[in-house]
C-alpha positions as CSV (number, residue, x, y, z in Angstrom):
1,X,15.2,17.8,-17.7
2,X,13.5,20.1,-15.3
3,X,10.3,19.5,-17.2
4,X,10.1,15.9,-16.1
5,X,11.1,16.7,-12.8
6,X,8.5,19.3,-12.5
7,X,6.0,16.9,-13.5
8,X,7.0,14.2,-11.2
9,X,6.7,17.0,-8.4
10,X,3.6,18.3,-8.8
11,X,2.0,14.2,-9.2
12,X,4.1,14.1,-5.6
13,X,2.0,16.9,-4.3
14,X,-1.3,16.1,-5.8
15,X,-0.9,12.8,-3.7
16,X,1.0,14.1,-0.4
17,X,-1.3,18.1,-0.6
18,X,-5.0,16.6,0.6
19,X,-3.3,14.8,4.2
20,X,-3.4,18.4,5.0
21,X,-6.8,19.5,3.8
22,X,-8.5,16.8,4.4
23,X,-10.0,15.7,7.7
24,X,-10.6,12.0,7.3
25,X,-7.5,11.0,5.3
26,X,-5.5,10.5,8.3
27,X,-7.6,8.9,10.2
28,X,-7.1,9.3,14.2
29,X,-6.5,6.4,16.7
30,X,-9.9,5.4,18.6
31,X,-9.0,6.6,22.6
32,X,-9.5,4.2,25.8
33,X,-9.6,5.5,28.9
34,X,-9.0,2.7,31.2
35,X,-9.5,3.6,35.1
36,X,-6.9,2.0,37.3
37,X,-5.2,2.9,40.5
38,X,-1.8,4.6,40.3
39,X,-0.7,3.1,43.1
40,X,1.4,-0.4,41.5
41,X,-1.8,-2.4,42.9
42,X,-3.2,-2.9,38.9
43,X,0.0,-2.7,37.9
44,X,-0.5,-7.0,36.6
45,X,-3.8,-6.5,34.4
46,X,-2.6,-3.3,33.3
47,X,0.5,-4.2,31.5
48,X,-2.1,-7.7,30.5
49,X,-4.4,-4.8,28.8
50,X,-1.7,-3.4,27.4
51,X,-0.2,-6.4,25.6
52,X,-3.5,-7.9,24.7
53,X,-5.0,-4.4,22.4
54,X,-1.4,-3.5,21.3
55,X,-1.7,-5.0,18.0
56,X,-5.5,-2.6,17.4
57,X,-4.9,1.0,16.0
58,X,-6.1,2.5,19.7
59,X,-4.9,4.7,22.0
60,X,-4.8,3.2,25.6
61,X,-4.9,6.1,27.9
62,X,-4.8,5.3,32.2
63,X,-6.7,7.7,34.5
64,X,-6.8,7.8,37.9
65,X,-10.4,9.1,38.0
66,X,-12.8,7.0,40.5
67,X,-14.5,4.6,38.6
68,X,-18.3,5.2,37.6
69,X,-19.5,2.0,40.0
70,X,-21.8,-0.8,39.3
71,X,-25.3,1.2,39.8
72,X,-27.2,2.1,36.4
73,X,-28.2,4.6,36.0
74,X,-25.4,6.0,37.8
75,X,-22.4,4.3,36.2
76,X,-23.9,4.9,32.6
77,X,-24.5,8.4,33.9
78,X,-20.7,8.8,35.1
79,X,-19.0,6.8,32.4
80,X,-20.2,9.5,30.0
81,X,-19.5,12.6,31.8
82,X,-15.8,11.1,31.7
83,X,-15.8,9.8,28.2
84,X,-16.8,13.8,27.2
85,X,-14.2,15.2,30.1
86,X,-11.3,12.8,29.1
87,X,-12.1,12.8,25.4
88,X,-12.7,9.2,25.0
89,X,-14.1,7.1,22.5
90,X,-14.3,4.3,25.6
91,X,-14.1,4.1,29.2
92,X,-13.2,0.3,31.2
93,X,-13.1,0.1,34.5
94,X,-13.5,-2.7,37.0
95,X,-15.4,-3.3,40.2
96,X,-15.2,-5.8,43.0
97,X,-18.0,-8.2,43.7
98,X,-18.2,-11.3,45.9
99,X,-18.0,-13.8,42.8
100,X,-14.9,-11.9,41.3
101,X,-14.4,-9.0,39.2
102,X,-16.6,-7.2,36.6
103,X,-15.5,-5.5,33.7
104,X,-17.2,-1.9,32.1
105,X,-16.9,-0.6,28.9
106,X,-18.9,2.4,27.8
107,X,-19.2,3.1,24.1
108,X,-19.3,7.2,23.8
109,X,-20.3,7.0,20.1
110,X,-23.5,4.6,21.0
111,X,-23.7,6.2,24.4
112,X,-24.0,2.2,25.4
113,X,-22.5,0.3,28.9
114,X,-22.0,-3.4,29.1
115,X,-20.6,-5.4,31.9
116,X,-19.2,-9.1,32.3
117,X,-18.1,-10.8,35.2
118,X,-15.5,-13.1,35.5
119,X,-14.2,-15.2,38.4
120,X,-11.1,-13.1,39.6
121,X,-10.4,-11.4,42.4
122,X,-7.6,-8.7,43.0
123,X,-4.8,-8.6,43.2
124,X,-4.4,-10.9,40.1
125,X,-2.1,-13.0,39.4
126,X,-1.0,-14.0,35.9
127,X,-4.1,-16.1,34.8
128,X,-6.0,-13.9,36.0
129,X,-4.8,-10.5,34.8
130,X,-4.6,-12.5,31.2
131,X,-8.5,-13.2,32.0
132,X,-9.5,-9.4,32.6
133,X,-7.1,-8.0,29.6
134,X,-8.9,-11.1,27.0
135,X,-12.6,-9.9,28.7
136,X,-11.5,-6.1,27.9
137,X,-10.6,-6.6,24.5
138,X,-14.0,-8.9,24.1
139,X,-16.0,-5.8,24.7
140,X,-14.2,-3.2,22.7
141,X,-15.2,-5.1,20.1
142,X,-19.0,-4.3,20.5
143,X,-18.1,-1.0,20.5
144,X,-16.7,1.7,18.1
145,X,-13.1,2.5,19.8
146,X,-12.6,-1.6,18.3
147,X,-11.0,-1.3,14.8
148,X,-13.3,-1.5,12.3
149,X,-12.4,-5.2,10.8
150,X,-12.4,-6.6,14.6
151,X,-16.4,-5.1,15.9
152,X,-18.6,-8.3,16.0
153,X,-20.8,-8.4,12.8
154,X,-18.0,-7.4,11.1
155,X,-16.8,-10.1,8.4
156,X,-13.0,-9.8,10.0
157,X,-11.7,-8.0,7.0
158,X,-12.2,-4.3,5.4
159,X,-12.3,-3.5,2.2
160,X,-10.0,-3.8,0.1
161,X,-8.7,-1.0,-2.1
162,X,-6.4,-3.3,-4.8
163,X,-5.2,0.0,-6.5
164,X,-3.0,2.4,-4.7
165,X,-1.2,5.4,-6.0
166,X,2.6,6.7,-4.3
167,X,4.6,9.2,-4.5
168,X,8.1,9.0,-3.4
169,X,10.8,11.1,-3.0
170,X,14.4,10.1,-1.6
171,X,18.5,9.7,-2.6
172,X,20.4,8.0,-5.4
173,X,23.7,6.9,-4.4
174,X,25.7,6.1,-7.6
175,X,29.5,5.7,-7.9
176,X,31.4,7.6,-11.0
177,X,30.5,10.9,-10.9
178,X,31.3,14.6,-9.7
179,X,28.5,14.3,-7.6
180,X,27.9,10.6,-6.5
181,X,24.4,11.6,-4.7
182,X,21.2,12.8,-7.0
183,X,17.4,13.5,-5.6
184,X,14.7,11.5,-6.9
185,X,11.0,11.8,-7.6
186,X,8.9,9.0,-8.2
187,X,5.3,8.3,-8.9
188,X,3.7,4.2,-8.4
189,X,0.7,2.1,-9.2
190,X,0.4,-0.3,-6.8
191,X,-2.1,-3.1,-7.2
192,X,-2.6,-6.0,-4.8
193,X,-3.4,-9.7,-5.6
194,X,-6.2,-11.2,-4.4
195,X,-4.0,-14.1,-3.7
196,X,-1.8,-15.2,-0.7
197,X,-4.0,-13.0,1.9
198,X,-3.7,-9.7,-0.1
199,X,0.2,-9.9,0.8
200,X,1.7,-10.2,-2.8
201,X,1.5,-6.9,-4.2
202,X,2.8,-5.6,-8.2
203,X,4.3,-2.4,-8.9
204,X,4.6,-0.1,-12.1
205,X,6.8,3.1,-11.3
206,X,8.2,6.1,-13.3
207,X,11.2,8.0,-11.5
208,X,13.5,10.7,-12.4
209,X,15.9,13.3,-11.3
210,X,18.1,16.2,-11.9
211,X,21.2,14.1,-13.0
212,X,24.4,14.6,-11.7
213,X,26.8,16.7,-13.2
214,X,30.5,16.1,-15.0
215,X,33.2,18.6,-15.0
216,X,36.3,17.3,-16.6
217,X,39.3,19.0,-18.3
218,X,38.2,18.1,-21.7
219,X,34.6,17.8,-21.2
220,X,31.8,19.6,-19.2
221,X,28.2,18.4,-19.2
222,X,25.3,16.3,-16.9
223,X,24.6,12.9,-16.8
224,X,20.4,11.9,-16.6
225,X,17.8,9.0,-16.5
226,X,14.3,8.3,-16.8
227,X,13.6,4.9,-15.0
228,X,10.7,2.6,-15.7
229,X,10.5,0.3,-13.0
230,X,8.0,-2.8,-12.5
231,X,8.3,-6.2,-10.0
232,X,6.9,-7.7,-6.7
233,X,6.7,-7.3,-2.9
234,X,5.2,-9.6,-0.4
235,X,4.1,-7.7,2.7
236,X,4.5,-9.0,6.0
237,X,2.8,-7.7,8.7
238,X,4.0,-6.6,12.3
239,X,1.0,-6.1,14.0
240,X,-2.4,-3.8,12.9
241,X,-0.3,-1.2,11.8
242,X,3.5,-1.6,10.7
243,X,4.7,-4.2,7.8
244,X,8.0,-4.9,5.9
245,X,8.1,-5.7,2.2
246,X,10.7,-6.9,0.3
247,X,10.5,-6.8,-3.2
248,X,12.0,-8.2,-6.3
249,X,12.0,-6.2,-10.1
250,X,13.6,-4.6,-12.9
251,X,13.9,-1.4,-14.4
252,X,14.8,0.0,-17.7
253,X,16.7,3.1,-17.7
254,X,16.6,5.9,-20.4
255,X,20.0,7.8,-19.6
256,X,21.1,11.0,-21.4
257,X,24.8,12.2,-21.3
258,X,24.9,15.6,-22.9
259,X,28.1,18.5,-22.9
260,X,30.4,20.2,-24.3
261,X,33.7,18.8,-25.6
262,X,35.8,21.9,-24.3
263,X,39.0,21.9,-26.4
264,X,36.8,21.8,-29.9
265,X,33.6,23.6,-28.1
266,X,31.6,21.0,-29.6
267,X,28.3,19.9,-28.0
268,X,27.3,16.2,-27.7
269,X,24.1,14.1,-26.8
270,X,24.1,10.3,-25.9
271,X,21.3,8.3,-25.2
272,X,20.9,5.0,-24.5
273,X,19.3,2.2,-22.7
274,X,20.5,0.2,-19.5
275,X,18.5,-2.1,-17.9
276,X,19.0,-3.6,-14.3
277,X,17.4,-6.1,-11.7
278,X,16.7,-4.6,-8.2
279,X,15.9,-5.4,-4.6
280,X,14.3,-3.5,-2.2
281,X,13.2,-3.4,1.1
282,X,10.3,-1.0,2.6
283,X,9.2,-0.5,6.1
284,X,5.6,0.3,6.2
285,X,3.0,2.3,9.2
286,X,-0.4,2.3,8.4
287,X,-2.1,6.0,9.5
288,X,-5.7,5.4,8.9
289,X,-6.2,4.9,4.8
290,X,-2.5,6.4,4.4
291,X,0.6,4.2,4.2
292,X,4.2,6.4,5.1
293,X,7.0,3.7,3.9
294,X,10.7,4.3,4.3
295,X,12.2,2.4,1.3
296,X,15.7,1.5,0.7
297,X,16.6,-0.4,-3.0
298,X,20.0,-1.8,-4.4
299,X,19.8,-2.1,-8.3
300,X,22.5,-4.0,-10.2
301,X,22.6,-2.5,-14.2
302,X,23.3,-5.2,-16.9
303,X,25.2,-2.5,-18.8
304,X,28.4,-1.1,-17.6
305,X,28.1,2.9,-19.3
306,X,31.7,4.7,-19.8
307,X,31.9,8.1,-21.9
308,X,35.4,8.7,-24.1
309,X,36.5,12.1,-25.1
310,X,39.8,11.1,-27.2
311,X,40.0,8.1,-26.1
312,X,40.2,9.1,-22.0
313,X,37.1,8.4,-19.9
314,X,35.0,11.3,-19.1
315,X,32.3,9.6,-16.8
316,X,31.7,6.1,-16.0
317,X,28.8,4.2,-14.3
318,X,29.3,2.0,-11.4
319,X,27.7,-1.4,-12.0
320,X,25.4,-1.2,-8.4
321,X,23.4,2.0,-7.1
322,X,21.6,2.3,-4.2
323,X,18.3,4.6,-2.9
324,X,16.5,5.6,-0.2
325,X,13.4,6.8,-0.3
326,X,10.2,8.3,1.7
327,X,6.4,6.7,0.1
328,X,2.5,8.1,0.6
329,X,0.6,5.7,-0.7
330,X,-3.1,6.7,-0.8
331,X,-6.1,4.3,-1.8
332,X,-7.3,4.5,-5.2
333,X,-10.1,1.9,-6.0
């Protein structure tokens, strides 16, 4: 029993041990600065800008610092002084002319400035402050602080990694024993169809745990299972970064019910095989190539399992379970 938990730890930490070695594998939000005034006067086309990039993996930073101007060299000049003081992948800010506003962004990585000008003035009403936030997000995407699926020449998808490896590890609630709560471990391939926009996704997973124990007058022992678990999800996505699943499958359970008969001091092992059908549903946040996923599962087993010792029942198994558990689901291939 420990052995197969030991293994299914140390799978969890090969996948969960390099997000904390590794520089790149939790990728960091791209940072905009925008400049705007603090004083309510932007407040419009700020909370516009703020609507329009919220679904992009960015950081959208205000700063009250003046804006760079509308001179080149000068405004290049300025725009990346503050990209390097503020620590910006991107700096927007807007200036006044006598045909409307235009709108700046500076690229840090390609130390590049464009400008577009559009035909409104401050303050902005609602059209308006739509037009700027649409103009904004326009020209982020000729530069890198846009995500990488949304930069013009880009084919408006990334690769695709159809394998995936996760390791989980979480709670078992189950009914009809001395301890109704048992830790699990679990290790998943995860491979998506190249079918309903990549959103239907299978699953193969091994899980185990500790067991839970039985301490009864006339018998002491543990209860265990290895589970072999396979079915569907279909992800649906809330934004660039968070999705829910829900998922449909089945699993095939490998239980062991092993003790000590105390009156006769006789030792007994049990094994047998109980299959069930399960439901799941996992909340998903996308952190560069990683995926953390809270799932929570409800199983219904085919088999109802009850142990006699001389006729009286010892242990019995509740026909439903349920478990919650934390996912890290890396890109394999």
């Amino acid at each position: 029993m420990r052995a197969r938990v030991a293994v299914l730890a140390t799978a969890l930490a090969t996948v969960v041990a390099p997000l904390f070695w590794s520089p790149t594998a939790i990728a960091q939000p791209k940072r905009v600065s925008l400049l705007a005034a603090d004083d309510g006067s932007d407040e419009r086309f700020i909370s516009a800008t703020e609507a329009t990039l919220a679904p992009w993996d960015i950081e959208l930073e205000l700063s009250p610092a003046p804006a760079p101007g509308d001179k080149l060299p000068d405004a290049a000049n300025g725009a990346r002084g503050l990209a390097q003081r503020l620590n910006a992948d991107a700096i927007v800010w807007l200036t006044d002319g006598p045909e409307g506003v235009s709108v700046w962004v500076y690229d840090r990585q390609n130390d590049n400035l464009i400008a577009r000008s559009i035909a409104a003035r401050r303050p902005f009403d609602r059209p308006g402050a739509a037009a700027v936030a649409l103009t904004i997000k326009t020209l982020l995407r000729h530069s890198e602080a846009a995500p990488p699926a949304r930069r013009f020449g880009s084919d408006g998808s990334a690769r695709t990694r159809r394998l995936q490896l996760s390791a989980a590890g979480g709670f078992r609630v189950r009914p009809g024993s001395d301890s109704d709560v048992e830790p699990r471990l679990a290790i998943s391939l995860l491979w998506l169809a190249p079918v309903l926009d990549n959103r239907l996704e299978a699953y193969l997973r091994i899980s185990s745990g500790p067991g839970t124990s039985v301490n009864r007058e006339q018998f002491v022992g543990r209860h265990a299972d290895n589970a072999l678990s396979a079915g569907l999800g279909y992800r649906v996505a809330l934004g660039e970064r968070f999705a829910l699943r829900p998922g449909l499958g089945a699993t095939l359970e490998a239980t062991t019910f092993d003790g000590v008969v105390t009156g006769a001091s006789e030792r007994t092992d049990i094994s047998r095989v109980n299959p069930s059908l399960d439901g799941s549903l996992t909340g998903i946040w996308h952190v560069g190539q990683v995926q953390l996923a809270l799932r929570v599962e409800s199983s219904y087993l085919f088999r109802r399992q009850e142990f006699l010792v001389g006729g009286e029942s010892v242990f019995a198994l509740s026909s439903t379970d349920v478990e919650t558990a934390f996912l890290v689901t890396v890109p394999l291939y």
